[in-house]
N, C-alpha and C positions, 0 to 999 in steps of 0.2 A: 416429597423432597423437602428439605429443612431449609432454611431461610439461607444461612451461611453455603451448600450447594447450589440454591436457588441465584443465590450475587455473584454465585460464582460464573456461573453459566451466560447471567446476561453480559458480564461484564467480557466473557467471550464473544459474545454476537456483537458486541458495539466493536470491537477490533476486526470481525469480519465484517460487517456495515460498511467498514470505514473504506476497505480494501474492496468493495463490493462496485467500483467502475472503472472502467479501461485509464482513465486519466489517471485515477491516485494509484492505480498499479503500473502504469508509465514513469509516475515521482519515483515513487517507489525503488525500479529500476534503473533510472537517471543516477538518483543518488546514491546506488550501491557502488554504479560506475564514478562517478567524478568526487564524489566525498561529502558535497555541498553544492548548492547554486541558490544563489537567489531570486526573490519571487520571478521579476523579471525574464529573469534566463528560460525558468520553469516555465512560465506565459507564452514564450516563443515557443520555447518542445512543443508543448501540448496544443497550441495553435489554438487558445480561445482568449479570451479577457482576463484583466488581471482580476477581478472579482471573485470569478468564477475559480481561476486557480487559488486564489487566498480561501474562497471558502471548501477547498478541496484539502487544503495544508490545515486546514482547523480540525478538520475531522480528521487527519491522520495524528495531530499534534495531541487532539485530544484522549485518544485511543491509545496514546504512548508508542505510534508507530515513527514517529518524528519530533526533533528538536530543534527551535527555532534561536537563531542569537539574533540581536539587533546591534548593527554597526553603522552608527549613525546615523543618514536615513533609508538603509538599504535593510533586509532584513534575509538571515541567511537560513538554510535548514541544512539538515542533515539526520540520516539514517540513526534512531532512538535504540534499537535493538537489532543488530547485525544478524541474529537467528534467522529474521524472519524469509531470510531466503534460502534458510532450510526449507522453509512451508511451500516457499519457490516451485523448489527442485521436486519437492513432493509434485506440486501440483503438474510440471511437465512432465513428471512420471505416470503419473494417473493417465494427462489427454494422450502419452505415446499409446500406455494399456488397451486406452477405448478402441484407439485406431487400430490395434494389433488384431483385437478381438473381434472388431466389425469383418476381416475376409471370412475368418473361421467361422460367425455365423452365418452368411450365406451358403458356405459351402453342403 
């Protein structure tokens, strides 16, 4: 593998890293629905500290999965790339597949 496929790959795995826990796939789908919220709002959804959600928004933010504005002292996000719940719908296509597939192999 050549260097240029090689960056390209990893720089895939750090957008699937990012997406890789219940919480940042919860942001994730928050903000497909309302457009934006800020940290705060998100803090409440996910029911943990604001720490912990701000360093959940870094790694989506970093990953180019979200964009953050700052309005004064509140700070907003919002959905960076609207695709990505194409990757969504994939993936609740997949876990219907598995379920479908688990009667037919017992039978």
């Amino acid at each position: 593998m050549n260097d240029m496929t090689q960056a390209k790959y990893k720089k895939r795995a750090k957008i699937f890293k990012a997406m890789a826990h219940p919480s940042r796939l919860l942001i994730i789908d928050e903000l497909s629905i309302s457009g934006e919220r800020c940290v705060c709002e998100l803090t409440d959804m996910v029911r943990t500290d604001t720490s912990t959600v701000s360093c959940d928004l870094a790694q989506l933010r970093d990953a180019g999965l979200v964009i953050d504005e700052r309005r004064g002292s509140m700070v907003y996000y919002r959905l960076g790339v609207s695709c990505i719940l194409d990757f969504f719908e994939c993936v609740e296509a997949a876990m219907i597949s598995k379920t479908e597939c688990k009667p037919r192999l017992l039978n």
